[in-house]
Structures are given as C-alpha cells and as structure tokens.
C-alpha positions in Angstrom: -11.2 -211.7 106.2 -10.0 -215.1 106.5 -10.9 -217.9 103.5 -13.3 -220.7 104.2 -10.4 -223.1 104.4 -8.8 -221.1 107.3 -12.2 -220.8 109.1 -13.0 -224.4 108.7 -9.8 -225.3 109.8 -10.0 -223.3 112.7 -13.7 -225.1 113.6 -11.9 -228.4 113.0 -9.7 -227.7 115.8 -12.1 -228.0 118.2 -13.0 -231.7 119.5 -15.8 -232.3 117.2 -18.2 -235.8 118.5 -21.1 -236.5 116.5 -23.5 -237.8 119.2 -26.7 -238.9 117.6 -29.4 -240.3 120.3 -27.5 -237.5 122.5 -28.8 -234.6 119.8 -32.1 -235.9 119.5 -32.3 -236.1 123.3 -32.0 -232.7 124.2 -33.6 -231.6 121.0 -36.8 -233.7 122.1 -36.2 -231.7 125.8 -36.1 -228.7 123.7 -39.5 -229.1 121.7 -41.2 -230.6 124.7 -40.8 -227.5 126.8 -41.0 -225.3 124.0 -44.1 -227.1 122.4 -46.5 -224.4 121.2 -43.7 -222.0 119.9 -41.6 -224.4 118.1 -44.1 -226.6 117.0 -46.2 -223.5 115.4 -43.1 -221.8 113.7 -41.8 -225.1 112.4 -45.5 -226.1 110.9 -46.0 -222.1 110.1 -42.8 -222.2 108.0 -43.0 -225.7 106.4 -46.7 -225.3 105.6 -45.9 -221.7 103.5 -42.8 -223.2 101.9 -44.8 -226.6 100.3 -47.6 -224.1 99.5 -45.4 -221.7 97.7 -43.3 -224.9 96.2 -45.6 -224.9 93.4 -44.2 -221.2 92.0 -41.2 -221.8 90.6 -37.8 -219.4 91.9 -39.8 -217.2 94.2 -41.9 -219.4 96.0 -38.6 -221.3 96.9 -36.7 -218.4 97.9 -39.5 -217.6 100.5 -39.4 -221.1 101.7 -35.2 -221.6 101.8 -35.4 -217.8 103.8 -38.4 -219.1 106.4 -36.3 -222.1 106.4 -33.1 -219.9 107.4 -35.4 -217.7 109.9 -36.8 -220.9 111.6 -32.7 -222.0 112.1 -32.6 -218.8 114.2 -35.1 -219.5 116.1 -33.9 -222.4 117.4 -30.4 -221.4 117.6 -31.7 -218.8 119.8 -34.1 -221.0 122.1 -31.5 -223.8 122.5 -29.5 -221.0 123.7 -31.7 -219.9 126.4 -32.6 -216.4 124.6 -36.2 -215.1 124.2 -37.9 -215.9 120.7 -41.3 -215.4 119.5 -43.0 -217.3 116.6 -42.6 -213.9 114.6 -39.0 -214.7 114.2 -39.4 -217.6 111.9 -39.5 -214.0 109.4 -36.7 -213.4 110.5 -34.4 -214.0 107.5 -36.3 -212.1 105.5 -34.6 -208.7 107.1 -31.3 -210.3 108.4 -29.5 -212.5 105.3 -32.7 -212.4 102.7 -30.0 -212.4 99.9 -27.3 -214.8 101.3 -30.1 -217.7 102.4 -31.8 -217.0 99.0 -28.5 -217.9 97.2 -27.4 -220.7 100.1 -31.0 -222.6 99.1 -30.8 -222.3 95.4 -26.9 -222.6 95.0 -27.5 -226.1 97.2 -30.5 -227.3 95.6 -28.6 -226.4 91.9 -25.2 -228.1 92.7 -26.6 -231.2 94.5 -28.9 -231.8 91.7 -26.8 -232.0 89.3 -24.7 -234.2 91.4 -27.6 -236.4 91.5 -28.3 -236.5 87.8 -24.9 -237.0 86.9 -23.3 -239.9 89.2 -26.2 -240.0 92.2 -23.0 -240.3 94.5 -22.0 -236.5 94.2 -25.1 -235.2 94.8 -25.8 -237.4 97.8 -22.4 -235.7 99.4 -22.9 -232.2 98.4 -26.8 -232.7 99.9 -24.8 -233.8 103.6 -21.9 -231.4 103.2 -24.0 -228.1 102.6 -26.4 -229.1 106.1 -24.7 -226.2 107.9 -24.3 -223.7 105.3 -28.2 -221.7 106.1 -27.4 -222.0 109.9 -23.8 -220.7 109.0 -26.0 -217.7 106.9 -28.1 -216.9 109.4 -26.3 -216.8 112.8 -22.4 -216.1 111.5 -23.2 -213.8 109.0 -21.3 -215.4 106.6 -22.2 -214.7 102.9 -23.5 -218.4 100.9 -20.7 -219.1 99.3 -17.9 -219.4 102.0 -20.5 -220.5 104.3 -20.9 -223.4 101.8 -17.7 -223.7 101.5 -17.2 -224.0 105.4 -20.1 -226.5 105.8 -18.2 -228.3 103.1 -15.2 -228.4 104.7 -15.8 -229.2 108.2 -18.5 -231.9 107.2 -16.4 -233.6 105.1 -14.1 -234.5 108.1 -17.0 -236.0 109.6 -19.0 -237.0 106.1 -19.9 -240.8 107.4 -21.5 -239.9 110.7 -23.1 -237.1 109.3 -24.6 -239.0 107.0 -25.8 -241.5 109.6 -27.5 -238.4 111.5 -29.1 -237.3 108.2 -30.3 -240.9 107.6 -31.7 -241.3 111.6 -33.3 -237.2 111.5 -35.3 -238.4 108.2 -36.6 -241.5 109.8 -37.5 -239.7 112.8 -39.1 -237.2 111.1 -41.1 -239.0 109.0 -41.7 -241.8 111.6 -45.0 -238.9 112.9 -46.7 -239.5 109.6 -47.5 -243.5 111.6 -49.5 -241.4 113.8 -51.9 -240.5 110.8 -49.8 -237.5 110.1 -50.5 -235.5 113.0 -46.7 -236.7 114.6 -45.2 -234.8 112.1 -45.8 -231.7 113.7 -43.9 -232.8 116.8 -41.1 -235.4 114.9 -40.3 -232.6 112.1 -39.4 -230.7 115.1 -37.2 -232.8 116.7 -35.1 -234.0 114.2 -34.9 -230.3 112.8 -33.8 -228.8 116.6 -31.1 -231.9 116.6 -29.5 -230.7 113.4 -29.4 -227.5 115.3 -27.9 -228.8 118.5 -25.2 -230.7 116.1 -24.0 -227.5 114.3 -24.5 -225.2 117.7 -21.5 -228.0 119.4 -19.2 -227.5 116.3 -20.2 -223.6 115.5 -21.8 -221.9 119.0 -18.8 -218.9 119.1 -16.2 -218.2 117.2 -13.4 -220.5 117.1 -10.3 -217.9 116.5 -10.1 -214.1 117.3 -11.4 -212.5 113.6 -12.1 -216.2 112.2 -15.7 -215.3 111.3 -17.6 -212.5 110.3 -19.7 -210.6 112.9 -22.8 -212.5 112.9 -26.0 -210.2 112.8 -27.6 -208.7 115.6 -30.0 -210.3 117.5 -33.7 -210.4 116.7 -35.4 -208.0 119.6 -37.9 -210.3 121.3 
C-alpha cells in the first residue's frame, strides 16, 4: 500500500480550487431539497454528541463516530445515492475504530498545539478537516488518513482556513434567528465542507492509490 505522502501527492495532482460562496451554494441546494433528512440527522447527531460530551472518552467516541456516520451521509446524498436518517449510525459498523482514533488523535494533538504555542494547534485543527471524511468513505485507517488531510491541506492551508473561518460564521449566524437557524445553518456549512473534500477526494486519484473504501450502506 502506498504511504500518505504518495497518496497525497497523487490527490495534489489534480487541479485543486477552493471555491467558497461556490461550496456553500450548492451545499445550501443540497439541504434545501434534502431538508427533513439532513436537517434531522445533522440535529439527531449533534444533539447525542453535546449530550454525551459530558462523559468523558466514551461519550466523545460516540459523538466523533455519529460525526463520521453523518459525513457519509452527505457524501452519499451530494452524490445522488439513496440515504436514510438511519445512516448517521452508520460509522458505528463501518470504521467505529478508525473514527474513534481520527477524533481523539485530532482533538489530542491540536490541543496541545493550542496550549503550547496557540499557532500549532490552530494548523493541526485546519489540516486534520478531511481526515473522518477520508475514515469513512476511503477506508483509510486514522493515521494515514491524517496524515493525508495533512498533507493535501497544507498545500492549500490559507484558503482553507478562510473556508473554516466563513463555515463557523455561517453556522453560527442561525443562533440570530433565536437559535432555531441553527438547525438549517449547521447544515450548510457542514454539507460545504463536504462538497470541498468530495472536489479534491470523490474517486481515486491513481490506480491502487487508496485503500478500497467500504461498501456502501444498503438504503
């Protein structure tokens, strides 16, 4: 199996453009025609995760693998494949292990990034965005598919950045709206992370490049 340099470098390859109104354009498209099933998995997911916050180690391993499952699902739906709100579950039978380790490896590194210089932990917190999506639909294991979010994003660190910066002020721009817009901004800025990673990531980008990603969820 290739390393994570080779695979990144074989992803970097590609004409990569980091279009950010363009992303949250067609991810709003995406959660307007999609509104009761994204909507629902993306409050269903977020709304177990906070509650389970509180326990420490296993109540974030359940969140970081809903999180992962919920990444499918939109993969899948921006896609044009069937999904059911059932699939946010997903990750628990697909990559429970991997996204487990992807969420707590992240969460680890970048905070001690932020604790020791602020700067470090800023980068590792934008460099690691694709490493669940890379989990859950490449199959990857967490480290090389850290190591490949790592690796392609830092190419491309400064506008990813800006599209981390724009996705939280969407997403928090619904809590105006006396909270309720959250349901439909979290959303949106969520799917156009997805639609960001699916133009750099959607196929493989050299014959035997990436693992066999996992088969599909049956709808």
């Amino acid at each position: 199996m290739d390393t994570p340099e080779a695979i990144a470098a074989s992803y970097l390859q590609r004409p990569i453009r980091i279009d950010i109104s363009d992303a949250l354009s067609r991810s709003w498209a995406l959660v307007r025609e999609n509104m009761g099933m994204l909507v629902g998995a993306t409050a269903l997911a977020w709304l177990i995760s906070i509650g389970l916050g509180a326990i420490p180690v296993i109540g974030w391993i359940i969140g970081f693998v809903l999180l992962g499952g919920l990444d499918l699902m939109f993969l899948r739906r921006l896609r044009g494949e069937t999904v059911q709100i059932g699939d946010v579950f997903a990750g628990f039978n697909i990559a429970f292990l991997n996204l487990a380790m992807v969420g707590l490896v992240k969460w680890l590194l970048t905070t001690i990034g932020l604790i020791l210089c602020i700067v470090p932990g800023i980068y590792l917190a934008v460099a690691y965005m694709f490493a669940m999506p890379l989990v859950i639909d490449k199959g990857m294991e967490f480290w090389p598919a850290m190591e490949v979010s790592r690796r392609v994003i830092h190419e491309h660190w400064w506008s990813m950045f800006a599209f981390a910066i724009v996705s939280i002020l969407v997403g928090i721009s619904g809590a105006l709206l006396c909270g309720i817009g959250l349901f439909i901004t979290v959303p949106i800025a969520y799917g156009a992370l997805l639609f960001v990673y699916n133009d750099i990531f959607g196929g493989p980008a050299a014959a035997s490049a990436v693992p066999t990603a996992p088969a599909p969820i049956t709808a």
